[in-house]
Backbone as numpy.savetxt, mean C-alpha at the origin, in Angstrom:
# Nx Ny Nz CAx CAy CAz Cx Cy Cz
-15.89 39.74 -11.17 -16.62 38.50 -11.40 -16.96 37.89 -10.04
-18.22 37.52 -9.67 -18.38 37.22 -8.71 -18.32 35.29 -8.65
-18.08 34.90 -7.59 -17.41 33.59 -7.49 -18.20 32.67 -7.65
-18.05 31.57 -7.76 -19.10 30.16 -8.03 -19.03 29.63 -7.10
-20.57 29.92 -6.66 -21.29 28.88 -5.46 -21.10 27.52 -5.40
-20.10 26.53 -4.34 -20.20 25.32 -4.76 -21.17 24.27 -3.62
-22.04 24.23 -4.49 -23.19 22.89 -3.32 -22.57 21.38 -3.33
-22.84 21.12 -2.25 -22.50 19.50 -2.30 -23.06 19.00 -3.33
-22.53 18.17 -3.72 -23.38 17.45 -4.66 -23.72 15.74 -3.97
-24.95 15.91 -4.02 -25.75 14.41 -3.57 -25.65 13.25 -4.36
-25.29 12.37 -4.21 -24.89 10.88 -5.11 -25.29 10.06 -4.75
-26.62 9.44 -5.52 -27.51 8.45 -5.01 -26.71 7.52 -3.93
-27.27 6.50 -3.53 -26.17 5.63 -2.87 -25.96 4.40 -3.61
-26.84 4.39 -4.42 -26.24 3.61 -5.44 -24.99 3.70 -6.23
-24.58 4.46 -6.61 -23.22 4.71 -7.41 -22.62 5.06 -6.02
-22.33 5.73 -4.79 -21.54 5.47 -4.08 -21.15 3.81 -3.43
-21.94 2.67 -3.32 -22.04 1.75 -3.24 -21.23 1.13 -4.27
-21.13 1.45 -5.38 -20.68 0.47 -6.50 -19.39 1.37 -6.49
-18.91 2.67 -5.73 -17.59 2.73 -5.97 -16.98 2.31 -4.96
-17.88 2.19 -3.59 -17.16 1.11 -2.35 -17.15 0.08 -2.50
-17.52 -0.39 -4.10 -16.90 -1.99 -3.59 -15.74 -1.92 -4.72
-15.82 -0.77 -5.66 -14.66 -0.70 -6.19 -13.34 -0.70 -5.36
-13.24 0.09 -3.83 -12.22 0.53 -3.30 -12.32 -1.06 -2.40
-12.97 -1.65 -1.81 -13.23 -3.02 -1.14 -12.02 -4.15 -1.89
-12.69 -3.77 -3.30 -11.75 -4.99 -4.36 -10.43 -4.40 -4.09
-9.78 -3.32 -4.68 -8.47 -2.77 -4.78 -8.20 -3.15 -3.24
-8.77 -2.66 -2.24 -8.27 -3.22 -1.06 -7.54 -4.56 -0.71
-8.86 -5.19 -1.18 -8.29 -6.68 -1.04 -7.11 -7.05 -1.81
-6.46 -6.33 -2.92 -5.94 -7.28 -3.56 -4.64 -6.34 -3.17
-4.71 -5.12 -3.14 -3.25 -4.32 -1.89 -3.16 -5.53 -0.72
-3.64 -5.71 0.13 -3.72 -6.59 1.42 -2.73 -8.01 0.95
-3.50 -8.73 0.04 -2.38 -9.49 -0.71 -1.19 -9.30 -1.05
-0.88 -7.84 -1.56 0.25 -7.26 -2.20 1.10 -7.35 -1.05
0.62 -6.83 -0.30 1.55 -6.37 1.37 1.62 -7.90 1.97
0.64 -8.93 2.00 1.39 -10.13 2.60 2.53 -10.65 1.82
2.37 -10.62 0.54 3.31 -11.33 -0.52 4.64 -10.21 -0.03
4.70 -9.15 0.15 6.24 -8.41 0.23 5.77 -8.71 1.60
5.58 -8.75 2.45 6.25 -9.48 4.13 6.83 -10.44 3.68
5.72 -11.05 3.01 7.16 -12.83 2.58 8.22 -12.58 2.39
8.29 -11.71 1.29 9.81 -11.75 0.13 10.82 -10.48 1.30
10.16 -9.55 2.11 11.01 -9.16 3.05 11.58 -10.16 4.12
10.96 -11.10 4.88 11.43 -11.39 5.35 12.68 -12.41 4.75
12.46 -13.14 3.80 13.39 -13.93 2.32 15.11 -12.78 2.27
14.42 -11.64 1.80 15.44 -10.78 1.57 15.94 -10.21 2.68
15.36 -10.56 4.07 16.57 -9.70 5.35 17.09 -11.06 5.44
16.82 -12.51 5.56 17.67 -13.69 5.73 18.60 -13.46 5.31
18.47 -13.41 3.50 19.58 -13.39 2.62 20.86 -12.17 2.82
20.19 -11.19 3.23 21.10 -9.78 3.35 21.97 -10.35 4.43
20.88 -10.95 5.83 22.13 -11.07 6.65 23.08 -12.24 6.67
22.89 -13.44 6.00 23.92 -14.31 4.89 24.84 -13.53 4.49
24.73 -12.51 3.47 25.16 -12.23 2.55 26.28 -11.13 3.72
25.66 -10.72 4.91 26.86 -9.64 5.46 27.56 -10.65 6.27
27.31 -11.69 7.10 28.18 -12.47 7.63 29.09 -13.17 6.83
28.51 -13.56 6.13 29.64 -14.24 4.41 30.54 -12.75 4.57
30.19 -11.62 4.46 31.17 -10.70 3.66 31.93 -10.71 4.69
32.01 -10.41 6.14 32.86 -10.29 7.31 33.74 -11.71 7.72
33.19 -12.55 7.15 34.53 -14.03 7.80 35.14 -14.44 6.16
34.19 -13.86 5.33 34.99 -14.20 3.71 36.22 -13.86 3.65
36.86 -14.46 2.82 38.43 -13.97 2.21 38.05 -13.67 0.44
37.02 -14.46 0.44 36.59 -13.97 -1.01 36.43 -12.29 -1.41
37.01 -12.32 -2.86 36.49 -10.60 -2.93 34.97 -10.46 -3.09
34.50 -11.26 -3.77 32.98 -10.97 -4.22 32.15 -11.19 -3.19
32.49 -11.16 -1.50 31.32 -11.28 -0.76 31.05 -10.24 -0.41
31.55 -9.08 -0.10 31.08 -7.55 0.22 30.21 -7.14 -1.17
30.58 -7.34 -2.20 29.68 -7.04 -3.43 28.59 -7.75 -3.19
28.20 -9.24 -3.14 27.23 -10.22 -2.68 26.59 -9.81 -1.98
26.98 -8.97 -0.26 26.43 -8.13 0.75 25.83 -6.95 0.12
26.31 -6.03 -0.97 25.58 -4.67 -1.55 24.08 -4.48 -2.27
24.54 -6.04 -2.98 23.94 -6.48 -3.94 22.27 -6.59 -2.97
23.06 -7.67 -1.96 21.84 -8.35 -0.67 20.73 -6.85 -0.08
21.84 -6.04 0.15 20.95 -5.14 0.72 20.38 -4.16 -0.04
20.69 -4.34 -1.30 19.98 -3.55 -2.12 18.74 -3.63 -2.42
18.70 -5.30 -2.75 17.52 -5.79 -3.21 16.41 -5.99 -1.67
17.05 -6.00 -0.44 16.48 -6.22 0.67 15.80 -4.27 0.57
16.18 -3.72 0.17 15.63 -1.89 0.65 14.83 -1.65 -0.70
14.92 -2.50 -1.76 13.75 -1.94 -3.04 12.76 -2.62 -2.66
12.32 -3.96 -1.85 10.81 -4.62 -1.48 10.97 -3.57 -0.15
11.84 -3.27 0.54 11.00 -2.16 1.86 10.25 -1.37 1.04
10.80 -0.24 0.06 10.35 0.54 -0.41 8.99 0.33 -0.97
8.77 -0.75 -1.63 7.97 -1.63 -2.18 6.64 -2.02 -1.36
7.01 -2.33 0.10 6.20 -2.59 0.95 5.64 -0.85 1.51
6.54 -0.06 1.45 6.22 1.37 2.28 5.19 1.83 1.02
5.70 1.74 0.00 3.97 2.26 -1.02 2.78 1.41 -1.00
3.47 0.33 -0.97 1.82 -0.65 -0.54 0.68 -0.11 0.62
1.63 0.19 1.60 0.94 0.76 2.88 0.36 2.32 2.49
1.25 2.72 1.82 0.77 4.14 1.60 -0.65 4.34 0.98
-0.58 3.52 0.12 -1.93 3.15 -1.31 -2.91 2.59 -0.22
-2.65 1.56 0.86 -3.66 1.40 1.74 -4.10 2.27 2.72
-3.25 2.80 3.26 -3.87 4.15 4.12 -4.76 4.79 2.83
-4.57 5.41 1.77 -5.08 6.44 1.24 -6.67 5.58 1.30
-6.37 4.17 0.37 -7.73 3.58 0.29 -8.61 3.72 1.14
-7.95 3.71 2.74 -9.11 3.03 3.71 -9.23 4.32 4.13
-8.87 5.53 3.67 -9.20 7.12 4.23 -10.87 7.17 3.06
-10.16 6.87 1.66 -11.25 6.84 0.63 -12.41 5.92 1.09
-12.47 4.88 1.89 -13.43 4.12 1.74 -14.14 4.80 2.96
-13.72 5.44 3.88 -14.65 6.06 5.41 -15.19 7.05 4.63
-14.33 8.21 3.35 -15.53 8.99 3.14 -16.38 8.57 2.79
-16.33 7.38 1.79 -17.46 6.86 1.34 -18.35 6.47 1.50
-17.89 5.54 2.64 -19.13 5.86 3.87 -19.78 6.65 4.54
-19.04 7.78 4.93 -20.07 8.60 5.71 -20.92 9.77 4.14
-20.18 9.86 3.06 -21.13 9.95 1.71 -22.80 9.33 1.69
-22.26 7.85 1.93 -23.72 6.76 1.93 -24.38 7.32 2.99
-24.21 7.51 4.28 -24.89 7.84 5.31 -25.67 9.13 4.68
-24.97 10.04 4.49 -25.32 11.04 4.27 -26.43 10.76 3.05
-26.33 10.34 2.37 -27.19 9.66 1.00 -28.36 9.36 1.41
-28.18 8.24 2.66 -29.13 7.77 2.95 -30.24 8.70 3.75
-29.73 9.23 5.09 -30.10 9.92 5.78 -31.28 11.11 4.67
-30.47 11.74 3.42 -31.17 12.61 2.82 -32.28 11.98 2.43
-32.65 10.09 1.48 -33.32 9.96 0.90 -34.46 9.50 2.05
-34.69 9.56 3.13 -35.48 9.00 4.02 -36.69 10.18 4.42
């Protein structure tokens, strides 16, 4: 069987346009996502390091638990923040092809 020829396929720039502002919107509202977890990271390293100085001068039992607890919830918004970034790298890789797509779009329809 002989193999299938694959041609670029040309996409007006119209529908590439209306999916860059699809990736524009999602952008914007990741960008938000990632300021709102800077907030709540920086909230949750305060609290963690509360929560480990409490556990080291405490006599209480429940402040090393208080400290586990602290840094637990301080490493699920890292994590939280490390996919945000991830989803934005990918976006803003998606939105340059898309651009140089349009160029290319354009360049052909001229």
């Amino acid at each position: 069987m002989i193999g299938h020829l694959h041609w670029p396929v040309m996409t007006a720039p119209t529908a590439i346009e209306r999916r860059l502002a699809g990736v524009g919107a999602e952008l914007s509202r990741l960008r938000e996502d990632l300021r709102i977890a800077d907030e709540e990271l920086a909230h949750f390293r305060a609290e963690a390091d509360d929560a480990r100085l409490r556990a080291m001068v405490s006599e209480d039992k429940s402040a090393p638990r208080a400290d586990r607890e602290a840094q637990r919830s301080l490493d699920a918004i890292g994590r939280q923040r490390q996919h945000v970034l991830g989803e934005l790298n990918r976006l803003e890789r998606s939105q340059d092809q898309l651009l140089d797509e349009l160029s290319a779009a354009r360049r052909a329809q001229s």
